[in-house]
Phi, psi and omega in degrees: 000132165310121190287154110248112160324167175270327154305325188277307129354296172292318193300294182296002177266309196300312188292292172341297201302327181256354178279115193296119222265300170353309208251315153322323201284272205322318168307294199328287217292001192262313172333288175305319181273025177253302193273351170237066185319308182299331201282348128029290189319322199273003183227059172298305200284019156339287193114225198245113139254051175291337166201199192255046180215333168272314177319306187292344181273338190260139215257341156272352143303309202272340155292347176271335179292270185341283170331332210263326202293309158353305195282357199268006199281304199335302181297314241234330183247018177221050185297347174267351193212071195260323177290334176284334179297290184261036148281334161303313206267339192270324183299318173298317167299326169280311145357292207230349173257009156050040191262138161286141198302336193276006172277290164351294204289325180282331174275313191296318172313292181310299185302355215235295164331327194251009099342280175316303170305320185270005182240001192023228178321312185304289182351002219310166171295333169291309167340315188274308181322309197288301144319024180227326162299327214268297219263026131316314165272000182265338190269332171302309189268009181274001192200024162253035146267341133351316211215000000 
């Protein structure tokens, strides 16, 4: 289990609260299949993600960003109980969509960037410090059925 401050607990409501979902999910997930290729695979039924103007373009990547991003609502109201909160969804990634777990850690890298870009300066190193813990336990509990 996670320690969380109440400072840390607000910092992580706060970076929530602003986040434009439309527009976070989608960047992420065009972000990972663009700058990570192989992660590609797990998205046959795309359509054409031949290059990065189809990827930014294709409407089932960016309904799938919005799903992924979404999902981070779960974690943001259950910070004590984040690994029981995605045991369902880490047993379906592991079970039965075969995705390697080391993706979870490339999309929270990717959201974390294009966050920091669209918040600039408020994004501070501490800030960033603080959401990069939180989604470090989310990607821990995106991947404990791995091991």
């Amino acid at each position: 289990m996670v320690a969380w401050s109440d400072s840390e607990r607000n910092t992580i409501a706060s970076v929530w609260s602003k986040i434009n979902v439309g527009e976070i999910g989608p960047q992420s997930l065009a972000r990972v299949l663009i700058v990570y290729p192989w992660t590609q695979r797990y998205f046959g039924s795309f359509g054409d993600l031949s290059s990065a103007a189809a990827i930014l373009g294709n409407p089932k990547v960016a309904n799938h960003g919005k799903t992924v991003i979404n999902a981070l609502d779960k974690a943001v109201k259950n910070l004590d109980g984040i690994k029981g909160t995605y045991s369902e969804l880490s047993q379906l990634h592991c079970e039965k969509l075969n995705v390697d777990p080391d993706n979870f850690r490339l999309l929270a890298d990717c959201l974390t960037i294009v966050i920091a870009t669209a918040f600039g300066p408020a994004f501070s190193p501490a800030v960033q410090a603080t959401w990069q813990k939180f989604l470090s336990v989310v990607v821990a509990a995106l991947s404990s059925r791995y091991f």
